[in-house]
N, C-alpha and C positions, 0 to 999 in steps of 0.2 A: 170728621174733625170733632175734637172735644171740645166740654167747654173751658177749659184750661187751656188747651193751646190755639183758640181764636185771637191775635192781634187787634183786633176791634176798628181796622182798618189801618194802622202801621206797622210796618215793616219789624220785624227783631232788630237791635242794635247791630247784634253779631249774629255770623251764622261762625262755624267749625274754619272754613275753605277763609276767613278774612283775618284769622289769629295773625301776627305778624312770627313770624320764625325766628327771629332773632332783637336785639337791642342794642343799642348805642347809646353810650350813657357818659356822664362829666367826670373825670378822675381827679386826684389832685395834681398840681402841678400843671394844669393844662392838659394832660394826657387825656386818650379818647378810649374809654373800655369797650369791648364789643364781646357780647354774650350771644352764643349760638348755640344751644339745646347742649352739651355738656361743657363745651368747647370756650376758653375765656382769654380775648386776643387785646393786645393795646396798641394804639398808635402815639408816639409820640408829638409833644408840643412842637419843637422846631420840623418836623415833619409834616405838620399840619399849616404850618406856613407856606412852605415848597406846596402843597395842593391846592388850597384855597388862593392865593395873592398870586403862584407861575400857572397853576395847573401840571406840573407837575405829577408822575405816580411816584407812590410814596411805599416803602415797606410798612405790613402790619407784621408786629412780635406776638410771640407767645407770650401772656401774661403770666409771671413766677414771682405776685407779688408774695406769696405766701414760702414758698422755695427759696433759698440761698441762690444769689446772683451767680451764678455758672458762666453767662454767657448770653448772649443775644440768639435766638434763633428765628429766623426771617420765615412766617407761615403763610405769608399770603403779600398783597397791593391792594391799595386803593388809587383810585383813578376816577378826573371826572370821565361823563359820560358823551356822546358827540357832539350834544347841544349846549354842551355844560351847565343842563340846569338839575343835575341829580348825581350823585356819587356813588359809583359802585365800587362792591367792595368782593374781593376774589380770593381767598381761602379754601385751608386742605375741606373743612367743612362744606363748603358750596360758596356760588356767588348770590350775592345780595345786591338790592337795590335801597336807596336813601334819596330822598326829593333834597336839592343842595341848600335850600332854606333851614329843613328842619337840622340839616346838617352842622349849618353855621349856627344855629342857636343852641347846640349842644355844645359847640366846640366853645362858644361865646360866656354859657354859663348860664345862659337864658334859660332854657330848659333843664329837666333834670336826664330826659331821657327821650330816646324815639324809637320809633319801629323800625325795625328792618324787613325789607320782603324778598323774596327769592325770585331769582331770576331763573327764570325755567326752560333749559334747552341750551344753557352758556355753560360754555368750559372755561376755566383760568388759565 
């Protein structure tokens, strides 16, 4: 060990393996953007009602904010989880997991953004 990479008795913030994979972040409109290494999806506002307030699963769309409006195409769900205390989210990308807290303060406006993590071993 060097003495550059001694802790001094705490731990590193981050290692490599705790990056979150993906983001959930506030759009306008109430829409929910979700960025996942190239991949840029939206859920809509009255959609976000049907999950949160019925639990309800809800389509995630391809985000084409930049693209002329063609058409809607449906790329994945979200859906609580058994407990209902976390939202997962299931796309051509992979599935993801979101703790349903951090969920609602993104959708609320509280936050600006959260992590997403990957769920490993789950197919959509």
């Amino acid at each position: 060990m060097t003495e550059k990479s001694k802790t001094f008795g705490f731990l590193p913030l981050r290692s490599d393996w705790t990056i979150a994979a993906g983001t959930l972040s506030h759009g306008a409109n109430g829409t929910l953007r979700i960025a996942v290494e190239a991949e840029r999806y939206r859920i809509e506002a009255d959609d976000l009602k049907s999950l949160l307030f019925y639990g309800r699963v809800i389509p995630i769309v391809e985000d084409r904010s930049q693209a002329p409006a063609a058409g809607v195409t449906i790329e994945g769900h979200a859906a609580m989880n058994a407990s209902g205390k976390a939202v997962m989210l299931h796309s051509r990308a992979g599935s993801y997991i979101i703790p349903l807290v951090s969920f609602q303060r993104v959708a609320r406006g509280e936050a600006i953004s959260a992590p997403l993590f990957p769920l490993v071993g789950v197919t959509a």
